[in-house]
DRENKOL-700774 format. One record per residue (C-alpha): residue in three letters; x, y, z; residue number from 1; chain. Coordinates in Angstrom, 3 decimals, decimal comma, m for minus. Layout:
N
PT  ALA  X  Y  Z  NUM  A
...
***
This chain:
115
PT  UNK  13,208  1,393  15,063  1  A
PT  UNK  12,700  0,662  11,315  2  A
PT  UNK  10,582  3,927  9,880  3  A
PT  UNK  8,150  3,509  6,920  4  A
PT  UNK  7,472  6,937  4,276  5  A
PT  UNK  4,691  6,623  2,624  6  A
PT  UNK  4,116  8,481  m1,052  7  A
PT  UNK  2,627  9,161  m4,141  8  A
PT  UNK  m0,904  10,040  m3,361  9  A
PT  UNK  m2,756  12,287  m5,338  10  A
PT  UNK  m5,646  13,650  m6,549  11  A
PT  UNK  m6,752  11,518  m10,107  12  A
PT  UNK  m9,420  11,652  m12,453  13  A
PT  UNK  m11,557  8,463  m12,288  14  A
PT  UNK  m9,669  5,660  m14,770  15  A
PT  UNK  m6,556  6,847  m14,693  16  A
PT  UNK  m2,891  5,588  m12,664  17  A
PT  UNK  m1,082  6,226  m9,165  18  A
PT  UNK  1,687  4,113  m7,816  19  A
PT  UNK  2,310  4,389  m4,471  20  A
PT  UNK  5,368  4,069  m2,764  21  A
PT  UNK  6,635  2,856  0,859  22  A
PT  UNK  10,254  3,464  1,749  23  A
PT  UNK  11,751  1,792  4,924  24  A
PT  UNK  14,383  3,947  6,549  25  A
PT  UNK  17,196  0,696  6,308  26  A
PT  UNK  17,115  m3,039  5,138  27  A
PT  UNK  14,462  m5,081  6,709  28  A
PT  UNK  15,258  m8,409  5,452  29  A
PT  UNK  13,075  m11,168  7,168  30  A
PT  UNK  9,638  m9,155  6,304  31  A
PT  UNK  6,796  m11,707  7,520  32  A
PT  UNK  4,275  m9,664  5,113  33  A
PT  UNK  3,651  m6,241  4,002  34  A
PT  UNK  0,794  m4,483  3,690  35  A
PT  UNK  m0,988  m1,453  2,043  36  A
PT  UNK  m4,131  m0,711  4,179  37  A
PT  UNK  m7,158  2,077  3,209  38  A
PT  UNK  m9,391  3,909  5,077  39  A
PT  UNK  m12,193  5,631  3,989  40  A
PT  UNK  m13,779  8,932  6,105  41  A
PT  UNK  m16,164  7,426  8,531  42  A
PT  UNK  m15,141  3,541  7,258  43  A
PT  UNK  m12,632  0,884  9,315  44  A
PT  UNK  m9,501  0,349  8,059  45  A
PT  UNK  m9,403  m2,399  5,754  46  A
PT  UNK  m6,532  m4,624  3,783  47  A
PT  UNK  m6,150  m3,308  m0,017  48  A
PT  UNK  m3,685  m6,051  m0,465  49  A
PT  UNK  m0,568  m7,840  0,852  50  A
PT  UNK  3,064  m9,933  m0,143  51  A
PT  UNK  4,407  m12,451  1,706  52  A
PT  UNK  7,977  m12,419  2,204  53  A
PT  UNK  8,010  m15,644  m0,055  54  A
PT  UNK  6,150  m12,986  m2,491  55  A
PT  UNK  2,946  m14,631  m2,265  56  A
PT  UNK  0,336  m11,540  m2,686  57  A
PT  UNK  m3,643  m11,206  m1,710  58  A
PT  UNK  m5,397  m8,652  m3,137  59  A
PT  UNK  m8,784  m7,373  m1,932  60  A
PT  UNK  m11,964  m8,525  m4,090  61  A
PT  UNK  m12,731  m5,129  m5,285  62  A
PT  UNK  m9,418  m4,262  m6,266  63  A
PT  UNK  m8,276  m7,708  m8,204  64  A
PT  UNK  m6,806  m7,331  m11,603  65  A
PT  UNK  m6,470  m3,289  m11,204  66  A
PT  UNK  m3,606  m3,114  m8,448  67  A
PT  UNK  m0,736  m5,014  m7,727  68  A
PT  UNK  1,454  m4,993  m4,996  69  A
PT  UNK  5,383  m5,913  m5,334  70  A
PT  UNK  8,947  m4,995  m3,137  71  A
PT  UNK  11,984  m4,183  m4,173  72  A
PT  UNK  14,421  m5,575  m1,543  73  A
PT  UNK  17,310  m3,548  m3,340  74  A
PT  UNK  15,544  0,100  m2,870  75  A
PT  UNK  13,882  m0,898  0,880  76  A
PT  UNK  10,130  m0,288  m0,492  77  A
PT  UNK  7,150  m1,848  m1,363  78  A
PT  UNK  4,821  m0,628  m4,137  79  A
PT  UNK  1,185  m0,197  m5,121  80  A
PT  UNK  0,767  0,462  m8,446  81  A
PT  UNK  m3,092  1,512  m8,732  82  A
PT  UNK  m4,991  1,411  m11,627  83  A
PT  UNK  m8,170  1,727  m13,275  84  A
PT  UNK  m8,924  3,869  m10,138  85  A
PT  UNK  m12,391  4,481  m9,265  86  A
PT  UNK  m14,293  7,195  m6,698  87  A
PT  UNK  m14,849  4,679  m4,298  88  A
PT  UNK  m10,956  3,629  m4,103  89  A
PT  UNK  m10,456  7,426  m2,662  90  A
PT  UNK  m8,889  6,586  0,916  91  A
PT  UNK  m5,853  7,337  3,366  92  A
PT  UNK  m3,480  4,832  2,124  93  A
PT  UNK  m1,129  3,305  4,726  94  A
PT  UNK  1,864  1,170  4,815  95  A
PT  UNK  2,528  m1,552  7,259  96  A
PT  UNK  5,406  m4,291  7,323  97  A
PT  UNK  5,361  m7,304  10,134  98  A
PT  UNK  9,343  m8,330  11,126  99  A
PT  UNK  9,002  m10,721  13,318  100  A
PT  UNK  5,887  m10,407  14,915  101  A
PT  UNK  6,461  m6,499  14,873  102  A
PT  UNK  3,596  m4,362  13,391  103  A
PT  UNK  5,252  m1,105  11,820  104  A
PT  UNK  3,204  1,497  10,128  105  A
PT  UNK  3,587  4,485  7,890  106  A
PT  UNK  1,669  7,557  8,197  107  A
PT  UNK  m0,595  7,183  5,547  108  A
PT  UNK  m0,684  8,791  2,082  109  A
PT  UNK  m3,650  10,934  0,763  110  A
PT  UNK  m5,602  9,330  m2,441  111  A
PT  UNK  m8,467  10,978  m4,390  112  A
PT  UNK  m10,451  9,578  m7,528  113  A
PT  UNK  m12,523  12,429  m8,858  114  A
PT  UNK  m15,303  10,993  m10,895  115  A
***
């Protein structure tokens, strides 16, 4: 069973940078999609944004043009690079990857935007 480490969380001052990291433990090389999910104390889970493995990416609305997700097949990972962060971005960050109609899921990364 493919494992997935999340990291890079933090604690940031409002404006400023984090890229987040997601390391699977070997090659997965049909990924359907991968994900980096968010959830807030007391709020659902939500999508933050996604690639496809044809590296077609969706990003949620409040998070356009300040984050970007991207893979690098060589290194096993997928990235978030986060910027522009805001108070209201601060979240438990997790990692998920679909292989074949698989769901597998990291265990989450702590972020915090101080304003």
């Amino acid at each position: 069973q493919v494992q997935l480490v999340e990291s890079g969380g933090d604690l940031v001052q409002a404006g400023g940078s984090l890229r987040l990291s997601c390391a699977a433990s070997r090659s997965i090389p049909n990924i359907d999609v991968a994900n980096w999910y968010r959830q807030a104390p007391g709020q659902q889970r939500e999508l933050v944004a996604q690639i496809t493995g044809g590296g077609n990416t969706y990003y949620k609305d409040s998070v356009k043009g300040r984050f970007t997700i991207y893979r690098v097949t060589a290194k096993n990972s997928v990235y978030l690079q986060m910027d522009s962060l805001k108070p209201e971005d601060t979240a438990v960050y997790y990692c998920n990857v679909v292989v074949d109609d698989n769901s597998i899921w990291g265990q989450g990364t702590q972020v915090t935007v101080s304003s």
